[in-house]
VEXSE-680440 format. One line per field, with one value per residue: y, x, z of N, C-alpha, C in turn; residue number from 1. Coordinates in Angstrom, 2 decimals. Each point is the difference from the previous one (the first is absolute). Layout:
N
n.c2: [Y | ...]
n.c1: [X | ...]
n.c3: [Z | ...]
ca.c2: [Y | ...]
ca.c1: [X | ...]
ca.c3: [Z | ...]
c.c2: [Y | ...]
c.c1: [X | ...]
c.c3: [Z | ...]
resi: [NUM | ...]
This chain:
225
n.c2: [82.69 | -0.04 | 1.07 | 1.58 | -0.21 | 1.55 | -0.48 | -0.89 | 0.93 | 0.25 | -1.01 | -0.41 | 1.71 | -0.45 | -1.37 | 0.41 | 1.08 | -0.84 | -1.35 | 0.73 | 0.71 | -0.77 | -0.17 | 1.55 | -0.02 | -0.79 | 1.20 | 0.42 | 1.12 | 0.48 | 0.13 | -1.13 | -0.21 | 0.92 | 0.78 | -1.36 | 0.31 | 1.19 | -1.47 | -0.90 | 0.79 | 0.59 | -1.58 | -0.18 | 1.49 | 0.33 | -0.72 | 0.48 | 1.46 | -0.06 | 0.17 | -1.05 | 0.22 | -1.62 | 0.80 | -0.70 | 0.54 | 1.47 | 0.75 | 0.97 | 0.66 | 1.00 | -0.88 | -0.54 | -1.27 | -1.01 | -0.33 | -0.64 | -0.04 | -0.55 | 0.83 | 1.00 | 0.17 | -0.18 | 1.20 | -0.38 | 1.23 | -0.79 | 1.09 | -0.65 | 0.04 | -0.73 | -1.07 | -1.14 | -0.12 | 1.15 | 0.38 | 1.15 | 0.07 | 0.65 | 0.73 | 1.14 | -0.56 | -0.01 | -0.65 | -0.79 | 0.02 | -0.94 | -0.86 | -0.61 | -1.40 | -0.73 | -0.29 | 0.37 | 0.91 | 0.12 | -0.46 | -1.04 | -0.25 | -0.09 | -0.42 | -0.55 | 0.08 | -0.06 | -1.19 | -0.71 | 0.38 | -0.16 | -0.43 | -0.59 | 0.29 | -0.67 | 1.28 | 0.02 | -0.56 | 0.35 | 0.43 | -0.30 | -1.13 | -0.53 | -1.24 | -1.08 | -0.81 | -0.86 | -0.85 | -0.01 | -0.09 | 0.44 | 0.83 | 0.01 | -0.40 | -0.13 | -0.21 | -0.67 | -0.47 | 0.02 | 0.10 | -0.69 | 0.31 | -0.72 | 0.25 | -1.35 | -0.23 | -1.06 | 0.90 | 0.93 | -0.62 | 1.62 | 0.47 | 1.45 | 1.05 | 0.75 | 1.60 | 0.49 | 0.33 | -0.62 | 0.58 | -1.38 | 0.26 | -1.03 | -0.09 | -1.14 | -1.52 | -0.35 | -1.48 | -1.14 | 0.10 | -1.06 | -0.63 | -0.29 | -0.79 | -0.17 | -0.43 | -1.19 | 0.78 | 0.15 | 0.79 | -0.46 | -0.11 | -0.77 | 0.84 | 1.09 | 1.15 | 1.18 | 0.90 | 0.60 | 0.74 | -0.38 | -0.88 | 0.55 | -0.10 | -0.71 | -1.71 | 0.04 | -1.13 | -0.26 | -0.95 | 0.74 | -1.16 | 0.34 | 0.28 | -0.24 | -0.48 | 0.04 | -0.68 | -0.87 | -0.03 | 0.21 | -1.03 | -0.55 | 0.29 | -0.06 | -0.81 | -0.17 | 0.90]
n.c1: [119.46 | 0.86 | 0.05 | -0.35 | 0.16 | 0.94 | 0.65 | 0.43 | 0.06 | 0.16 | 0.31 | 0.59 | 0.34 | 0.92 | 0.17 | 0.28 | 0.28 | 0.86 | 0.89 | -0.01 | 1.02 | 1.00 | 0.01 | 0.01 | 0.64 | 0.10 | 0.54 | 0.03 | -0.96 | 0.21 | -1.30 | -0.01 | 0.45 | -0.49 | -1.15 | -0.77 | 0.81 | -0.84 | -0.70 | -0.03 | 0.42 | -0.76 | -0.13 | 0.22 | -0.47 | -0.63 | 0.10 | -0.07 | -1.21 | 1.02 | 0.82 | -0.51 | -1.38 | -0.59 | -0.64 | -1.19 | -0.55 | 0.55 | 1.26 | -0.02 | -0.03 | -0.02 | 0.02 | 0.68 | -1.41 | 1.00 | 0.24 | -0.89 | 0.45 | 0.75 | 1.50 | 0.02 | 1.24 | -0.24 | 0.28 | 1.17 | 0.36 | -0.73 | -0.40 | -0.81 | -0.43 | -0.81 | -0.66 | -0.02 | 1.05 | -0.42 | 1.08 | 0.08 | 0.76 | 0.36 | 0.06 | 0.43 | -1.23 | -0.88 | 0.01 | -1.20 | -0.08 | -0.93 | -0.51 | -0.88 | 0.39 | -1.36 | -0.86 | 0.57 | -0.50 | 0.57 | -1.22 | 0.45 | 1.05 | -0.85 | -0.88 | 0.80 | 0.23 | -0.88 | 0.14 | 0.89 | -0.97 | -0.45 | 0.77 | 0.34 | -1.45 | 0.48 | 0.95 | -0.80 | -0.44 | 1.13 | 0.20 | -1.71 | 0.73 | -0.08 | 0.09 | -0.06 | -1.17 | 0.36 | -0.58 | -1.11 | 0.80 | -0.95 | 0.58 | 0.53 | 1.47 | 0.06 | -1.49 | 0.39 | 0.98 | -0.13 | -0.92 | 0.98 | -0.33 | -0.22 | 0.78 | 0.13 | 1.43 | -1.10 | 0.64 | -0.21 | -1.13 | -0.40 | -0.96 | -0.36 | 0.61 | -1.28 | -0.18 | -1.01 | -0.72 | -0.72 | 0.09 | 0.23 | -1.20 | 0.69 | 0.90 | -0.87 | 0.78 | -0.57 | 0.13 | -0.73 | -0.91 | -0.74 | 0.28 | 0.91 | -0.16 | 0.01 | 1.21 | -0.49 | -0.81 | -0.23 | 1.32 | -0.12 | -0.94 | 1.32 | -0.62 | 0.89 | -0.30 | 0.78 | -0.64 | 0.83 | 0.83 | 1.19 | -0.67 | -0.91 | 0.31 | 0.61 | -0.08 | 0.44 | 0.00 | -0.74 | 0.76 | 0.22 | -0.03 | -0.68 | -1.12 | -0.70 | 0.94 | -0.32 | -1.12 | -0.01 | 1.16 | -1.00 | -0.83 | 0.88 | 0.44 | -0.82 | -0.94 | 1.17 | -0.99]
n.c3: [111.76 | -1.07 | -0.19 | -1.02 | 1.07 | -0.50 | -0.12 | 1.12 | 1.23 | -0.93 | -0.58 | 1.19 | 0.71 | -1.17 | -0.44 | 1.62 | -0.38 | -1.03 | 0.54 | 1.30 | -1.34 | 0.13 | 1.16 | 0.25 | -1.17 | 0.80 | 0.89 | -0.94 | 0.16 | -1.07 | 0.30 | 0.70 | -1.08 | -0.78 | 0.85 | -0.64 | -1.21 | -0.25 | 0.15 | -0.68 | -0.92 | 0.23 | 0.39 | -1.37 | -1.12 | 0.95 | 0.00 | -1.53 | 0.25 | 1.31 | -0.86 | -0.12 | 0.05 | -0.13 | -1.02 | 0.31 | -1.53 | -0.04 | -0.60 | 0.68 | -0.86 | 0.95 | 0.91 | -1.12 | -0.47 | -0.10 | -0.72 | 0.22 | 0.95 | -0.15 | -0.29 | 0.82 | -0.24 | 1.20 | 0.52 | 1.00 | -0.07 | -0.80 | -0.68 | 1.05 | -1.19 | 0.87 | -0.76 | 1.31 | 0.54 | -0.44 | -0.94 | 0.08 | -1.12 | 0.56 | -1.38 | 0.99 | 0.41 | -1.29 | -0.28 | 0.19 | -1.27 | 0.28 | -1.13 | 0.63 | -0.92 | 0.14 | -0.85 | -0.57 | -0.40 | -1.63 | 0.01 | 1.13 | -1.11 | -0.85 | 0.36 | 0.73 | -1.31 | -0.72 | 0.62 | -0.01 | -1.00 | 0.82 | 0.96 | -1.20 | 0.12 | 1.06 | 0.46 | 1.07 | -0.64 | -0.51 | 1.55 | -0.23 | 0.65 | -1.16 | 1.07 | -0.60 | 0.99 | -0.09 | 0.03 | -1.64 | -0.85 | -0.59 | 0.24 | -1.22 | 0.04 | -1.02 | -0.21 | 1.89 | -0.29 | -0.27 | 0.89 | -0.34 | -1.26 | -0.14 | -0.85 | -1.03 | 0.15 | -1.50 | -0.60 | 1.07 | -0.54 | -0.17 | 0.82 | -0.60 | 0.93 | -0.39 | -0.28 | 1.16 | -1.16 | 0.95 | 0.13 | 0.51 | 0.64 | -0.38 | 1.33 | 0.61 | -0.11 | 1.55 | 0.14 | 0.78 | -0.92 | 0.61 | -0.99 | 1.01 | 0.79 | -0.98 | 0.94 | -0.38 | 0.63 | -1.44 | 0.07 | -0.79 | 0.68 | 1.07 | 0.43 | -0.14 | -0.25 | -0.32 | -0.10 | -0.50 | 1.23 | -0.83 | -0.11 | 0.08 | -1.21 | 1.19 | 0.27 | 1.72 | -0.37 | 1.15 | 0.21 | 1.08 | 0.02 | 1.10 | -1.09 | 0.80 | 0.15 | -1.55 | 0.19 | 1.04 | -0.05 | -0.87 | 0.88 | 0.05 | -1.72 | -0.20 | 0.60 | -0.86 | -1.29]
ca.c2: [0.62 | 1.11 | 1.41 | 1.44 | -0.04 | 0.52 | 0.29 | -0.88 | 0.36 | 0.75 | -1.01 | -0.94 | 0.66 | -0.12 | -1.22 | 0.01 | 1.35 | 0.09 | -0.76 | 1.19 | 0.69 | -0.86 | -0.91 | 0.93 | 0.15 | -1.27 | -0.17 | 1.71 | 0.49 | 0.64 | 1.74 | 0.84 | -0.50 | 1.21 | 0.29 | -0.72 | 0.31 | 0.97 | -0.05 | -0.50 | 0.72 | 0.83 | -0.65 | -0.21 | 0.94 | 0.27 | -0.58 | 0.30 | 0.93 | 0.61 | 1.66 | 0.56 | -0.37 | -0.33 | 0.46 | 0.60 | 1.26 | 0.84 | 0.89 | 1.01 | 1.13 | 1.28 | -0.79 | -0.78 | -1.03 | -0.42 | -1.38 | -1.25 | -0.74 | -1.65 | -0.40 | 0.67 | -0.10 | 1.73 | 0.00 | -0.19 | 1.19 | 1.19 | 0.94 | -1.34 | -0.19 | -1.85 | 0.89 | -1.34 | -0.34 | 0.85 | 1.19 | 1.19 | 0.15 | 1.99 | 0.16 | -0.04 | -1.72 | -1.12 | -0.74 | -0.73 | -0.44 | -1.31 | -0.25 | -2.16 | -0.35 | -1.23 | -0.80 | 1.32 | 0.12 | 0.85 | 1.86 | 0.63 | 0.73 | 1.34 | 0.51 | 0.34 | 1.05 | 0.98 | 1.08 | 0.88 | 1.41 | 0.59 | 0.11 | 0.26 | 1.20 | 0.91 | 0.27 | -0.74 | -1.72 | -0.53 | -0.79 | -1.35 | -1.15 | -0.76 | -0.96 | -1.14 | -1.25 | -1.36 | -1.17 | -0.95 | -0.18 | -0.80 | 0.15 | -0.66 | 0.34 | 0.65 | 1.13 | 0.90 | 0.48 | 0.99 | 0.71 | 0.33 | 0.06 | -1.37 | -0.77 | -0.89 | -0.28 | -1.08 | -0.42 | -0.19 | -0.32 | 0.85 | 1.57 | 0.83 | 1.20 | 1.06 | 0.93 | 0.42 | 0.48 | 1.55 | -0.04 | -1.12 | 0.44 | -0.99 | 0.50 | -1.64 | -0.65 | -1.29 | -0.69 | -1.15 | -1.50 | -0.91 | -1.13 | -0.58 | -0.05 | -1.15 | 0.83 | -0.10 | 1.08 | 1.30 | 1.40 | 1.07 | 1.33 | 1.32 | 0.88 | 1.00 | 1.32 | 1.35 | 1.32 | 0.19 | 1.57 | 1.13 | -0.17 | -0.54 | -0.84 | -0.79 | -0.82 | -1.38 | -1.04 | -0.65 | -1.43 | -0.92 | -0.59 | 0.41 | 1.59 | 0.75 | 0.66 | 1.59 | 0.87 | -0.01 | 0.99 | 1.25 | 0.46 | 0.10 | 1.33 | 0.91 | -0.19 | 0.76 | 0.99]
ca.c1: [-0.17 | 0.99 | 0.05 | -0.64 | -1.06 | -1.65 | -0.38 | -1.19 | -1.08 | -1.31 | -0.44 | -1.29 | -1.04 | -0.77 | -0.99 | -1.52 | -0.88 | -0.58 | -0.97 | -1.34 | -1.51 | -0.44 | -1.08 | -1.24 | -0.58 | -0.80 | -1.18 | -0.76 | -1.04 | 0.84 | -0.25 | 0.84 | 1.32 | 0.60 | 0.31 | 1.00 | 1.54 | 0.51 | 0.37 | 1.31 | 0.87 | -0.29 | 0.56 | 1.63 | 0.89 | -0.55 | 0.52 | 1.59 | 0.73 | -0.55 | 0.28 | -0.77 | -0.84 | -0.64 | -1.32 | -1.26 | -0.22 | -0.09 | 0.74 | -1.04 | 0.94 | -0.28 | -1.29 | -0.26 | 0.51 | 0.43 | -0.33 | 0.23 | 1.50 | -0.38 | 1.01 | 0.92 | 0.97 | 0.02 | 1.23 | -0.43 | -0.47 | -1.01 | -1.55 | -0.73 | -1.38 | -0.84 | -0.94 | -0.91 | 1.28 | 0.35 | 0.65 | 0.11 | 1.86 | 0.67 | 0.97 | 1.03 | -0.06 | 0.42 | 1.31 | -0.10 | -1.30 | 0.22 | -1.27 | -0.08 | -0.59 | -0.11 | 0.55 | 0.62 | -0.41 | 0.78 | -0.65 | 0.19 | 1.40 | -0.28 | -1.21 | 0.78 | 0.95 | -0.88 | -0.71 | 0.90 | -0.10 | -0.63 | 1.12 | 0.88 | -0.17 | -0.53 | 1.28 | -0.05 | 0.21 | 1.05 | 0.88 | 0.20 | 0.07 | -0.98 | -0.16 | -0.83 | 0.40 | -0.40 | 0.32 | 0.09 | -0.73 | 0.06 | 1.00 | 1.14 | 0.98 | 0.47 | -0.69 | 0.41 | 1.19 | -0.14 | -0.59 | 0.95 | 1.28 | 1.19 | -0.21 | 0.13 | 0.98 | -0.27 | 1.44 | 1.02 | -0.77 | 0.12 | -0.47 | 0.90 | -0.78 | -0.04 | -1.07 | -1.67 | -0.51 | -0.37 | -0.10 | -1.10 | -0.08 | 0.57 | 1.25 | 0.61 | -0.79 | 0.43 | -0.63 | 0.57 | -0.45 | 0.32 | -0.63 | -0.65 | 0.85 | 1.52 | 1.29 | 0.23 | -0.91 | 0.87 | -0.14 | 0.27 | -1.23 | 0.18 | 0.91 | 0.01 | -0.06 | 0.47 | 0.57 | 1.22 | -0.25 | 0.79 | -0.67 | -1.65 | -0.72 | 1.07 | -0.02 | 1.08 | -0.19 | 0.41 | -0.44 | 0.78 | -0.79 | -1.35 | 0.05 | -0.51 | 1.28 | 0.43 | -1.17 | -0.02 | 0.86 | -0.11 | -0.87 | 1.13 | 0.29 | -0.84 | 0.41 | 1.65 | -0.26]
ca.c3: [-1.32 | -0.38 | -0.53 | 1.18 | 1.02 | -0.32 | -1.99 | 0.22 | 0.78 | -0.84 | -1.10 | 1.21 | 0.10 | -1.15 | 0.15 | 0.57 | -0.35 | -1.37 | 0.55 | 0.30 | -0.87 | -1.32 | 1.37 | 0.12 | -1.18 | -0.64 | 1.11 | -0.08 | -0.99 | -0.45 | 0.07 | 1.30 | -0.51 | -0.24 | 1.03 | 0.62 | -0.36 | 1.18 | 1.44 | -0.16 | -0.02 | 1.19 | 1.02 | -0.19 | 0.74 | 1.07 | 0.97 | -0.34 | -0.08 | 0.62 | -0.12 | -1.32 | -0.49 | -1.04 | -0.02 | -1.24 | 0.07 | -0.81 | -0.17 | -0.01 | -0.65 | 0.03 | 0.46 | -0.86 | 0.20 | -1.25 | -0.30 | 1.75 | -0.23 | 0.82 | 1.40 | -0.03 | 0.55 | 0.86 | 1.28 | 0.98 | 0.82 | -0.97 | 0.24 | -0.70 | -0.09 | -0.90 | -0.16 | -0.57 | -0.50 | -0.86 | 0.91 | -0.52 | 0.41 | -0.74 | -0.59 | 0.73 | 0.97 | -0.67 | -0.31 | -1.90 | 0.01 | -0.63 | -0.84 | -0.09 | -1.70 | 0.44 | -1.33 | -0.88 | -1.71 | -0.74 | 0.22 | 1.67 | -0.13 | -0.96 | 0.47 | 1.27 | -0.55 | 0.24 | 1.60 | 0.36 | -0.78 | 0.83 | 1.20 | -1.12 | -0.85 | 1.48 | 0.24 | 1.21 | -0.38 | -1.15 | 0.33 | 0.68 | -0.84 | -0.36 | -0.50 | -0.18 | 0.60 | -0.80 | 0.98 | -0.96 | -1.39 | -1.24 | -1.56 | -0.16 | 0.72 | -1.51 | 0.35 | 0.88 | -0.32 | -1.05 | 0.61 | 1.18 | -0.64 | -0.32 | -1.48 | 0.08 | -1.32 | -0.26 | -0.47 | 1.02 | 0.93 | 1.43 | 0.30 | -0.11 | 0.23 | -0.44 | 0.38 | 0.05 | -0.05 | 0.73 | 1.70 | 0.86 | 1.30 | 1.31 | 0.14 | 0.07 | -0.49 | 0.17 | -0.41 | 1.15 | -0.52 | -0.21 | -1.04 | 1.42 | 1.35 | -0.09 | -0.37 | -1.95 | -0.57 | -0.35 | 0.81 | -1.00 | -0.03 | 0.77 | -0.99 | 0.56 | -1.25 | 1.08 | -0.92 | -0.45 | 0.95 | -0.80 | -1.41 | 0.41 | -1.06 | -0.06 | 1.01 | 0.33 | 0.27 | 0.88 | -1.17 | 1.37 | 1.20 | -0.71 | -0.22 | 0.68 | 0.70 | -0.29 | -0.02 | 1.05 | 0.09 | -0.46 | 0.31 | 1.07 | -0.02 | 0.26 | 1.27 | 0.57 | -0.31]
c.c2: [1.10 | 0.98 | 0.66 | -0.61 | 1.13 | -0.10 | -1.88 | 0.01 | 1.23 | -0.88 | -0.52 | 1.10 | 0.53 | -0.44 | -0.16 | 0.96 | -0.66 | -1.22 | 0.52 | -0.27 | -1.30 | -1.13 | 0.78 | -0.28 | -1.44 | -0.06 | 1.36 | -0.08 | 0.31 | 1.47 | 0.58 | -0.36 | 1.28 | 0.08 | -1.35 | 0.24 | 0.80 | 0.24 | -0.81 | 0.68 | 1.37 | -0.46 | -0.29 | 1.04 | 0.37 | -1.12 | -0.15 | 1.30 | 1.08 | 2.13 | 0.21 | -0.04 | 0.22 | -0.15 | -0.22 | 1.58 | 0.79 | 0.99 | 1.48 | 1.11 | 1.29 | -0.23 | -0.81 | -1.16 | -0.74 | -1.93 | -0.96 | -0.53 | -1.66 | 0.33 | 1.65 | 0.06 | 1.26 | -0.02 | -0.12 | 0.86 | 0.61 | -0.27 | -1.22 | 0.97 | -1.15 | 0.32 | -1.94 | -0.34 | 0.31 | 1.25 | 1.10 | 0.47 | 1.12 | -1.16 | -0.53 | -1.18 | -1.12 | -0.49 | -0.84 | -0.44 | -1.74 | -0.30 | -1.46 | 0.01 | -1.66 | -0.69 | 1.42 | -0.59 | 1.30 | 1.42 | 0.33 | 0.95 | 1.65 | 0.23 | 0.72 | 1.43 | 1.20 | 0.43 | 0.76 | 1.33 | 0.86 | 0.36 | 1.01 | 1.84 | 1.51 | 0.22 | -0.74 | -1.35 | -0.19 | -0.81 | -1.38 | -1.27 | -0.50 | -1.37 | -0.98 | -1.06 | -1.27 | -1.15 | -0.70 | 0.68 | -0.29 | 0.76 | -0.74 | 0.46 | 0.83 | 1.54 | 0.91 | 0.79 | 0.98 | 1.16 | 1.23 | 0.50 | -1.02 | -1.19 | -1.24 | -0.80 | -1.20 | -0.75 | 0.04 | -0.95 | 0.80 | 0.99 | 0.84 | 1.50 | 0.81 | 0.85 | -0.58 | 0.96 | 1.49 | -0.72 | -0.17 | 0.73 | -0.81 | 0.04 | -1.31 | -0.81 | -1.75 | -1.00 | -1.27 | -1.09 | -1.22 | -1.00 | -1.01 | 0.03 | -1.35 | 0.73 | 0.41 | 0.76 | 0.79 | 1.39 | 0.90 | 1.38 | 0.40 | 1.41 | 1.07 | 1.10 | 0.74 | 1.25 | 0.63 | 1.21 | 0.76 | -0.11 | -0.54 | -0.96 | -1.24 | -0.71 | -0.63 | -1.33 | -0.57 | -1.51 | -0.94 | -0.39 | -0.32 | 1.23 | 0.54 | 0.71 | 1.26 | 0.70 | 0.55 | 1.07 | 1.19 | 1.03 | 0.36 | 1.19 | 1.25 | 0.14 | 0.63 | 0.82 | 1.47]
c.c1: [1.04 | -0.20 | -0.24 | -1.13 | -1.54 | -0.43 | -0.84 | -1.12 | -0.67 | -0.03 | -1.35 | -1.26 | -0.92 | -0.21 | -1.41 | -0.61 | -1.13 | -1.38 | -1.18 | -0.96 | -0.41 | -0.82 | -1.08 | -0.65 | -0.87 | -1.29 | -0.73 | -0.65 | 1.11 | -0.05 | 0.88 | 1.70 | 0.97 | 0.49 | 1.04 | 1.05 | 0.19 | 0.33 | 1.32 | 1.09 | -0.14 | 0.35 | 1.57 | 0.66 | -0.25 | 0.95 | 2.16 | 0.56 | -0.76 | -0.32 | -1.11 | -1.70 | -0.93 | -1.63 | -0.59 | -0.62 | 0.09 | 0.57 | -0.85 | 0.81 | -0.97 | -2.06 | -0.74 | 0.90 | 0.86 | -0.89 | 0.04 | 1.58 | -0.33 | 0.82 | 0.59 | 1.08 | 0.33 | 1.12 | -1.45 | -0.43 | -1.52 | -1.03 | -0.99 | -1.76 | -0.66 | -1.30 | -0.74 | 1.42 | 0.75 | 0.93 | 0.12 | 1.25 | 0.59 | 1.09 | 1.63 | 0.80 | 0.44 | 1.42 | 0.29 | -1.67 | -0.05 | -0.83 | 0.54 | -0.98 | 0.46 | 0.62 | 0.54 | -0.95 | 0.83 | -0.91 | 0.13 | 1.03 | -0.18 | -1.03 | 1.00 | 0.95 | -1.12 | -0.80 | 1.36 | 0.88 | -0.31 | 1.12 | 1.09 | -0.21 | -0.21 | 1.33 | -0.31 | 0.02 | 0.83 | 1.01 | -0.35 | 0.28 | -1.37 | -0.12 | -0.77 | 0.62 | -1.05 | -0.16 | 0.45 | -0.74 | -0.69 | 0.73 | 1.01 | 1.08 | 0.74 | -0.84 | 0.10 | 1.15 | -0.32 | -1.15 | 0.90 | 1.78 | 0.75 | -0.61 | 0.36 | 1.07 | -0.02 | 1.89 | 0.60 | -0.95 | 0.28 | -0.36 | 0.88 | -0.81 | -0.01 | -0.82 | -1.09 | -0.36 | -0.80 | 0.27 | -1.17 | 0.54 | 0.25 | 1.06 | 0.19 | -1.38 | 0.07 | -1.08 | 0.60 | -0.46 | 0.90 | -1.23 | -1.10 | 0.92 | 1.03 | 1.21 | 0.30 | -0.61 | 0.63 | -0.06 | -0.23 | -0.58 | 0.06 | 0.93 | 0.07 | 0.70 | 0.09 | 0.27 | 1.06 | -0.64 | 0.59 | -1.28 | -1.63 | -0.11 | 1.06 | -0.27 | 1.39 | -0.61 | 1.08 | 0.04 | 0.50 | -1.54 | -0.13 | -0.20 | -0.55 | 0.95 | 0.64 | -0.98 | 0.32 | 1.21 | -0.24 | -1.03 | 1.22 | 0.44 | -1.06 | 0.26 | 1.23 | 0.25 | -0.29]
c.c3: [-0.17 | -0.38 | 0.89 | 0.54 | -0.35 | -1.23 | 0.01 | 0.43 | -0.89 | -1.01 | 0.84 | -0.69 | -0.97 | -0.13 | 0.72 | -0.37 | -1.30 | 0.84 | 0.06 | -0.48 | -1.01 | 0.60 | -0.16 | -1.23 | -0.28 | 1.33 | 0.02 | -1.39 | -1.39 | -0.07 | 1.71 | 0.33 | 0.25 | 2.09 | 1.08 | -0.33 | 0.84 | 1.49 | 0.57 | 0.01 | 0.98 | 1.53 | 0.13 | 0.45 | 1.19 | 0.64 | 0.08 | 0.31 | 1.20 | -0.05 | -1.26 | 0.12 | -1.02 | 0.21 | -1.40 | -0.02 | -0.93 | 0.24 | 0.04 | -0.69 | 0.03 | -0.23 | -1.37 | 0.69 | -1.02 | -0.20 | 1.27 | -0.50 | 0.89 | 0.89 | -0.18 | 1.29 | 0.66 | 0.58 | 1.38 | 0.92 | -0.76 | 0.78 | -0.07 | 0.06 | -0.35 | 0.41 | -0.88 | -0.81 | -1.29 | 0.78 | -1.12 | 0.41 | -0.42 | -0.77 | 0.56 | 0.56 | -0.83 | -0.62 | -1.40 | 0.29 | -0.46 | -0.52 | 0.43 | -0.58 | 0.62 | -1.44 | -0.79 | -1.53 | -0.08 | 0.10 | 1.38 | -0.05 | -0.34 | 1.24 | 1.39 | -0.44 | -0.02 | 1.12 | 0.75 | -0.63 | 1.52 | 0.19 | -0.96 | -0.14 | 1.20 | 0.48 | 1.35 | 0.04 | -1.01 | 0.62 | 0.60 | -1.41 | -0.28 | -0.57 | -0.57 | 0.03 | -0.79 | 1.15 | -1.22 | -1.23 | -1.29 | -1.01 | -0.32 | 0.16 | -1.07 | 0.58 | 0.40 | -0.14 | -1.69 | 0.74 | 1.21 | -0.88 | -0.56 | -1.28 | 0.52 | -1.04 | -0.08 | 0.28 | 1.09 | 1.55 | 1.39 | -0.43 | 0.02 | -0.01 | -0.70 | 0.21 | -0.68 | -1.11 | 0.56 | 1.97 | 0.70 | 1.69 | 1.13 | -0.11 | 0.66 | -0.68 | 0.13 | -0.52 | 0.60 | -1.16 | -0.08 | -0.75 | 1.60 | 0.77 | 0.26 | 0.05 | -1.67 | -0.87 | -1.00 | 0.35 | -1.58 | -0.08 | 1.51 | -0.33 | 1.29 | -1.11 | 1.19 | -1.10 | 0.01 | 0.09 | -1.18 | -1.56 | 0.16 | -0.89 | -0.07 | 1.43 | -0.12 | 0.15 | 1.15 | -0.18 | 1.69 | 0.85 | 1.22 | 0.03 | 1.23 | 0.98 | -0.55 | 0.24 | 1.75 | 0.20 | -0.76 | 1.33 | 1.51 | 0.04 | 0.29 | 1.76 | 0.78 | -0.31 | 0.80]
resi: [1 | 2 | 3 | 4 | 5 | 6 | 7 | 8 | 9 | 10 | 11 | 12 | 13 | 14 | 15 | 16 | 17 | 18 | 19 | 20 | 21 | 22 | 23 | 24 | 25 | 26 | 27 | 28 | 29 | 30 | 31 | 32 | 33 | 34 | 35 | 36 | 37 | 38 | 39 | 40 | 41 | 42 | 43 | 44 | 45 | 46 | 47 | 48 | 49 | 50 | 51 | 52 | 53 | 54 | 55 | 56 | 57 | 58 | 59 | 60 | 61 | 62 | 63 | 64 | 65 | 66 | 67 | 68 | 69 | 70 | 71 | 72 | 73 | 74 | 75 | 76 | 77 | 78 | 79 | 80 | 81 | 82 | 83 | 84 | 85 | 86 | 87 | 88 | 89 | 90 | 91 | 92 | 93 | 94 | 95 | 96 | 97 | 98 | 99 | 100 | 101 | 102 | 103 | 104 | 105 | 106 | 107 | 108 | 109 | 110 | 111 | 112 | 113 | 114 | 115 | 116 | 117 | 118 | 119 | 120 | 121 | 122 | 123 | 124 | 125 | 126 | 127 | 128 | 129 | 130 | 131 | 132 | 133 | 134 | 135 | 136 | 137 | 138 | 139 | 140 | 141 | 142 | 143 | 144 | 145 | 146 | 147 | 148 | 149 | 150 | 151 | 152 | 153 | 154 | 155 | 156 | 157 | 158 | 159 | 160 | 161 | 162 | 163 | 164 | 165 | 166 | 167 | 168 | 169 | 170 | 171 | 172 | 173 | 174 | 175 | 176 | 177 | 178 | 179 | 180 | 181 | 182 | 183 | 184 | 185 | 186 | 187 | 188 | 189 | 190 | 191 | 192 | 193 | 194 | 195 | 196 | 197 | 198 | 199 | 200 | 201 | 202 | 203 | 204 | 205 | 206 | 207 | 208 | 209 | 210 | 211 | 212 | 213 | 214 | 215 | 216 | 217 | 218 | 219 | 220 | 221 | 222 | 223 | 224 | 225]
């Protein structure tokens, strides 16, 4: 097989990741969907990044707790309090926070922006990232992309960017869906959105496959950080 060798070997690893969940999803309750995503992806990184760990839990700010997070992204030297597999994380430790959203509905987007008012409004938590992760969605792809900055030109059949309105509290925004598991699957609704550090109310569209590789090197950077 020809090409980058890694840029194959994370197509593979995307591929089995989405599998996973989309096997899990026809062999699980739908009410325990949510934590299966989370585990999935909690095994992935864990096993990609040794300088980093990854925990369920709650951000503690000057002994207030913030919202349960599904994944926070620690450095490796922190303070561990658990407590029935829950951890209590200083401020200091964390790194990004992650929301996994098994199927995505359009209120997971808004609903994920407003809990992360929390982190946003505390000088000790401003600096962590805040992502949201998708395995799959039901929105539509027009949708998403206008949720994320980007109109739609009937005439030039192509998306085209522009400011937000007001400023949405996620600073990434991936999404793996696939329609099923045929190579032929359409990718249209994988997406990856990243905030524009010089402008809040403005996303880059990442449009290179597979996304999870910008995602994955973002979490690199942190790590070399």
């Amino acid at each position: 097989m020809e090409g980058d060798i890694t840029k194959i070997f994370e197509e593979y690893s995307e591929q089995l990741m989405f599998c996973k969940y989309f096997i899990a999803e026809r062999l699980k309750h739908n009410a325990e969907m949510g934590r299966c995503g989370e585990n999935i992806l909690l095994k992935e990184l864990k096993e990609r990044f040794g300088m980093l760990e990854f925990v369920s839990g709650f951000v503690v700010c000057n002994g207030e707790l913030s919202p349960q997070c599904d994944i926070l992204v620690c450095r490796k030297n922190m303070y561990k309090r658990e407590l029935e597999g829950l951890y209590l994380v200083n401020p200091s430790d964390c790194l990004m926070v992650i929301e996994v959203k098994g199927n995505l509905a359009l209120s997971d987007i808004r609903d994920t922006s407003n809990k992360n008012n929390y982190f946003r409004r505390r000088e000790q938590t401003k600096h962590i990232r805040l992502a949201l992760f998708a395995f799959k969605t039901r929105v539509a792809k027009r949708t998403l992309f206008s949720e994320f900055g980007y109109g739609y030109s009937s005439e030039l059949k192509s998306y085209y960017q522009r400011k937000l309105k007001e400023d949405k509290q996620i600073d990434l925004f991936i999404c793996l869906h696939r329609d099923n598991l045929n190579e032929s699957a359409s990718r249209e609704r994988q997406l990856f959105f990243i905030k524009d550090e010089q402008n809040a109310n403005q996303y880059f569209w990442e449009s290179n496959y597979p996304v999870s590789r910008s995602f994955l090197n973002y979490l690199q950077s942190l790590q070399s950080g």
